[in-house]
N, C-alpha and C positions, 0 to 999 in steps of 0.2 A: 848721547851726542847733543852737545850745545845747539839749539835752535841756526842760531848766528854762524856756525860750523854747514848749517846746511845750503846758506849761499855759497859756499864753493865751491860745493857740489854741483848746484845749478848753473855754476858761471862752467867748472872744467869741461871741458870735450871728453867725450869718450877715446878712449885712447890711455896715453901714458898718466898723463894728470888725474884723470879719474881712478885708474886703478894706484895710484901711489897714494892718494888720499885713502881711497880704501883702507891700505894696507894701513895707514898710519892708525887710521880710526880702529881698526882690527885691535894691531897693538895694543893702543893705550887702552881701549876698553875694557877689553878680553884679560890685559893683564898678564898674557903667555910670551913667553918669548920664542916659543914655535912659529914661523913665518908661515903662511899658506900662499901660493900666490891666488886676490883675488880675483874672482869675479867682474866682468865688466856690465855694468847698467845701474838701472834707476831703482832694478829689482833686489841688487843686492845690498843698495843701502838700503832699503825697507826692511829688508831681514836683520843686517845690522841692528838695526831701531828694535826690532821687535825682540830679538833676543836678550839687547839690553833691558828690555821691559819686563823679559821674563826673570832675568837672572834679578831687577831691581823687586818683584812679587805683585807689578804693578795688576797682575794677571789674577790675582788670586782672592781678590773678595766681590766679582761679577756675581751679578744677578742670573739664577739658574745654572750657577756653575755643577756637575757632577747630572744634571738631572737630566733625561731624553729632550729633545725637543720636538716642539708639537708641531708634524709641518702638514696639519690638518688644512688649514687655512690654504698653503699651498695648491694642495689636490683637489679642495673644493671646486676651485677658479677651473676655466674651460680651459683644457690642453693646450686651443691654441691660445691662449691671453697669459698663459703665464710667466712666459717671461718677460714679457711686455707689462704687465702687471709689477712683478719683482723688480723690473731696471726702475720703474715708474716710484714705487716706496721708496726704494734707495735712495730716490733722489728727492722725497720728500711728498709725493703728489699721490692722490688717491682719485681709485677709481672712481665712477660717474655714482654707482653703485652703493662703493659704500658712502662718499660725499653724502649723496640723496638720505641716504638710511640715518648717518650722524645728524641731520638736518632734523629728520624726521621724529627724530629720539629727543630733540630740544623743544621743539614746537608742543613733545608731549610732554613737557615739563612746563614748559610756560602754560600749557592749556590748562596743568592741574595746578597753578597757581594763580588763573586769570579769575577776576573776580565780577567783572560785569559781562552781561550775558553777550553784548556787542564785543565785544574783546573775543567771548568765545566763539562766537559767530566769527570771526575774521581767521582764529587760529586754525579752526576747524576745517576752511574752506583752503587754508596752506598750508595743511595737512595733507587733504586731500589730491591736492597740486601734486604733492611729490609723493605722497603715496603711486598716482597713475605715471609719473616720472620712473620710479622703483621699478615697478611693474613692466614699463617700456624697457627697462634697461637688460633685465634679468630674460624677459622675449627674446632681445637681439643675441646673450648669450646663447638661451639655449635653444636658437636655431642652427647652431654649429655642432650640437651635440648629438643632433639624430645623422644618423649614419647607417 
């Protein structure tokens, strides 16, 4: 579907205009001349979209395609934070957690690259910052954990 195709979607009502576009879009893409009647919503043009993607192979040289996925990370996280964790990634933001930890992983690369002893003196001490930041954070989870 033409990008340009998907404002009229957004403009039809649901009702008659959204499902005749549907159908139309069905048609040309699909290529069949079996008519189905569709679907009414926002969900079946997303499947429209995504079947074209499949049937185009847009799907088939992903990163970790065929291989388990590790949802280690998931189960790590406190039962209750994880889906509040998960909507949070989705949307781009990280925990206080791992923030602190990323932080802490740079300051230890600059600290092996700082070269006067005042330099290291400074790193060290915003290291230690968020090392006891770390430490608070990883407390407040597992205080939810004893049960």
């Amino acid at each position: 579907m033409k990008d340009g195709e998907f404002e009229k979607y957004k403009r039809a009502r649901h009702g008659k205009a959204l499902a005749k576009e549907l159908a139309r879009l069905r048609y040309q893409e699909e290529g069949r001349g079996d008519w189905r009647p569709p679907a009414l919503g926002f969900e079946s043009l997303v499947d429209a979209k995504i079947k074209k993607a499949i049937r185009e192979g847009q799907f088939e040289h992903l990163a970790g395609k065929g291989e388990p996925q590790d949802l280690s990370v998931y189960y790590d996280a406190p039962e209750h934070l994880r889906v509040g964790y998960h909507v949070l990634k989705n949307a781009g933001f990280l925990p206080d957690e791992v923030r602190v930890k990323k932080e802490m992983e740079e300051i230890r690369e600059q600290l092996a690259k700082a070269e006067s002893e005042e330099e290291k003196k400074k790193l060290r001490l915003k290291l230690a910052k968020r090392h006891a930041k770390f430490n608070m954070c990883m407390e407040y989870n597992r205080q939810f954990n004893k049960h």
